[in-house]
C-alpha positions in Angstrom: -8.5 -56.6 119.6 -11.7 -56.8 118.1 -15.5 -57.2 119.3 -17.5 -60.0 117.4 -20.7 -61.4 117.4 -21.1 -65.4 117.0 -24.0 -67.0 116.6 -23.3 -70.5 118.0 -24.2 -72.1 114.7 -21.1 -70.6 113.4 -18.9 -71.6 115.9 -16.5 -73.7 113.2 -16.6 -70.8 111.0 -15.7 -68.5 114.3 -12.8 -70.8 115.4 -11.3 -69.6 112.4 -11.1 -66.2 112.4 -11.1 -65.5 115.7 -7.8 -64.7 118.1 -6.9 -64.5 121.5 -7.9 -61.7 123.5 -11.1 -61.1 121.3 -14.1 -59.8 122.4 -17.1 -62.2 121.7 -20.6 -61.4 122.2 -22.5 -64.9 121.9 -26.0 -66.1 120.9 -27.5 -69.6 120.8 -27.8 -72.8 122.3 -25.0 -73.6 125.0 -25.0 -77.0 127.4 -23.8 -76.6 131.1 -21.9 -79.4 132.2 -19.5 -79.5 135.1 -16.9 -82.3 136.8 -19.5 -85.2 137.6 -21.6 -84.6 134.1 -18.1 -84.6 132.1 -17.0 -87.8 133.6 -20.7 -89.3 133.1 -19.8 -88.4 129.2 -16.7 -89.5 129.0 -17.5 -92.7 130.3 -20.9 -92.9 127.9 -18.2 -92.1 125.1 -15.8 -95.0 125.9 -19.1 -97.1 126.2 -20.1 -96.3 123.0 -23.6 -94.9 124.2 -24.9 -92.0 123.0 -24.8 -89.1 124.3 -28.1 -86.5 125.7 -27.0 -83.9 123.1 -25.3 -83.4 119.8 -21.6 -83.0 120.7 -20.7 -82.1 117.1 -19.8 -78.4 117.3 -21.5 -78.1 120.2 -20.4 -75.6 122.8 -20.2 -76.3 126.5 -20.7 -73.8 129.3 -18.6 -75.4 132.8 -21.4 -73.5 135.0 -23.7 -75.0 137.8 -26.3 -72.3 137.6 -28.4 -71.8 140.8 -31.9 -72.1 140.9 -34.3 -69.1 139.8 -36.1 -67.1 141.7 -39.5 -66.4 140.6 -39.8 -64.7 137.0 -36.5 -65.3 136.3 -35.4 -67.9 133.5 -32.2 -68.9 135.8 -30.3 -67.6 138.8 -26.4 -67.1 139.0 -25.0 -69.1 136.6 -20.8 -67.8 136.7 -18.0 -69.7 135.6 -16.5 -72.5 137.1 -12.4 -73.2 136.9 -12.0 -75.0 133.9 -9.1 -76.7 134.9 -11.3 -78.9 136.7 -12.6 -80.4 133.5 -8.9 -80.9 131.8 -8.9 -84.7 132.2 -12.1 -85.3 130.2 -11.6 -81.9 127.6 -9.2 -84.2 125.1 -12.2 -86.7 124.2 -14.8 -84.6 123.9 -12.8 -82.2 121.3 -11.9 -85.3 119.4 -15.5 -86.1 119.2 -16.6 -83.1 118.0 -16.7 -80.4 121.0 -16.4 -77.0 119.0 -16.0 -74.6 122.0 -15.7 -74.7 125.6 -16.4 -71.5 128.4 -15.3 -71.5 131.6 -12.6 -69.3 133.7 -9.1 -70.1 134.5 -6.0 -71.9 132.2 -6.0 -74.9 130.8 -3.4 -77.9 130.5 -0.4 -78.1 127.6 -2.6 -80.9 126.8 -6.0 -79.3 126.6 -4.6 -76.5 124.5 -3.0 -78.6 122.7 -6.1 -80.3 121.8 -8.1 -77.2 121.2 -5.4 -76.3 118.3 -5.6 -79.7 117.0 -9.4 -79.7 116.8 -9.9 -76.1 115.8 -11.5 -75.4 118.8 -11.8 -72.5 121.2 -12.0 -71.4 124.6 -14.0 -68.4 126.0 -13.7 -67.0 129.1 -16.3 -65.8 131.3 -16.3 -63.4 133.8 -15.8 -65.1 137.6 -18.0 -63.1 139.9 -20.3 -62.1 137.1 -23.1 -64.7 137.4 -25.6 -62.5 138.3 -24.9 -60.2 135.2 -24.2 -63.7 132.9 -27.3 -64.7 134.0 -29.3 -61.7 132.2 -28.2 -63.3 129.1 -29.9 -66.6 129.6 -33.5 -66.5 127.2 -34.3 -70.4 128.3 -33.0 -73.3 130.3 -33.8 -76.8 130.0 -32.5 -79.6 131.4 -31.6 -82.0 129.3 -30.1 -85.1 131.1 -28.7 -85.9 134.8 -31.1 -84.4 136.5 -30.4 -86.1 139.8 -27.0 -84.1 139.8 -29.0 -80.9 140.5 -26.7 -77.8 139.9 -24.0 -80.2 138.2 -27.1 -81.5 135.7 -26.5 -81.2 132.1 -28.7 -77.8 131.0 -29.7 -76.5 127.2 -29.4 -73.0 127.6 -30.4 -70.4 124.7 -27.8 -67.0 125.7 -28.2 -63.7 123.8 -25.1 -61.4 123.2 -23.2 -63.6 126.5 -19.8 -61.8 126.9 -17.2 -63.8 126.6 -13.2 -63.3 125.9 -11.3 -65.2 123.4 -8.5 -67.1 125.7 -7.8 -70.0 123.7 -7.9 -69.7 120.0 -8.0 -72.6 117.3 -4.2 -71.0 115.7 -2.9 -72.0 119.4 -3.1 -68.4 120.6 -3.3 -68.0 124.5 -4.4 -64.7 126.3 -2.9 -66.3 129.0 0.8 -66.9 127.5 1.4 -63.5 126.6 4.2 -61.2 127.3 2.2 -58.0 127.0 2.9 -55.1 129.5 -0.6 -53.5 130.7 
């Protein structure tokens, strides 16, 4: 296992090399979107509307970060189960999602999906909100606003540690046999 530092513009180039069980230290632009924002995607994608960001290699954060306190850019911002967003993941990687981050497995079908997009899947650290939260440089909400937590937010990390679940080969931290 190896630790690697992506810049979210190279998230394609990433997906490639990139295996399950790395350790990723990430910097850029990230969107948070969680259950009610994914479906308020989806449905904008089967519409044919377009959408409040760039999904085209775009990387999605499934957090609801809490609100600051003062002199603070965000508050807790941990992952949320990504499970949760398996029913609307397929669409989004066929139309361009690069890389999702979240917590938890994902469906045969979402990891399916990710290999057949040459996507990925990070995982976050449950619990670690506060500590995720150190990484966040700006926040800007973006669209959906009247979700509150749930609304869709343009976040600029810095080094954001993250672990390789899901890689774009089809490899799956949480398939293998490994003893520990």
């Amino acid at each position: 296992m190896s630790k690697i530092k992506v810049n979210t513009i190279d998230i394609r180039s990433a997906a490639k090399v990139l295996n399950a069980g790395d350790e990723v230290l990430l910097t850029g632009f990230i969107y948070t979107a969680r259950d009610a924002a994914h479906k308020r995607l989806t449905d904008m994608l089967e519409k044919g509307e377009a959408l409040p960001f760039e999904l085209r290699d775009a990387v999605i954060y499934y957090a609801g970060p809490t609100p600051e306190k003062p002199g603070q850019v965000i508050g807790s911002c941990g992952p949320t189960t990504s499970s949760r967003m398996d029913i609307f993941t397929p669409m989004l990687l066929e139309n361009g999602l690069a890389c999702m981050i979240g917590k938890g497995e994902r469906s045969p079908a979402v990891c399916e999906s990710i290999k057949n997009n040459s996507a990925l899947y990070l995982c976050a650290i449950g619990g670690a909100g506060a500590i995720i939260s150190k990484c966040v440089k700006s926040l800007e909400v973006i669209s959906f606003d009247e979700l509150g937590c749930e609304s869709v937010k343009r976040l600029y990390v810095e080094d954001m540690p993250l672990i390789c679940a899901i890689d774009s080969k089809g490899g799956n931290l949480y398939k293998r046999k490994e003893q520990y």
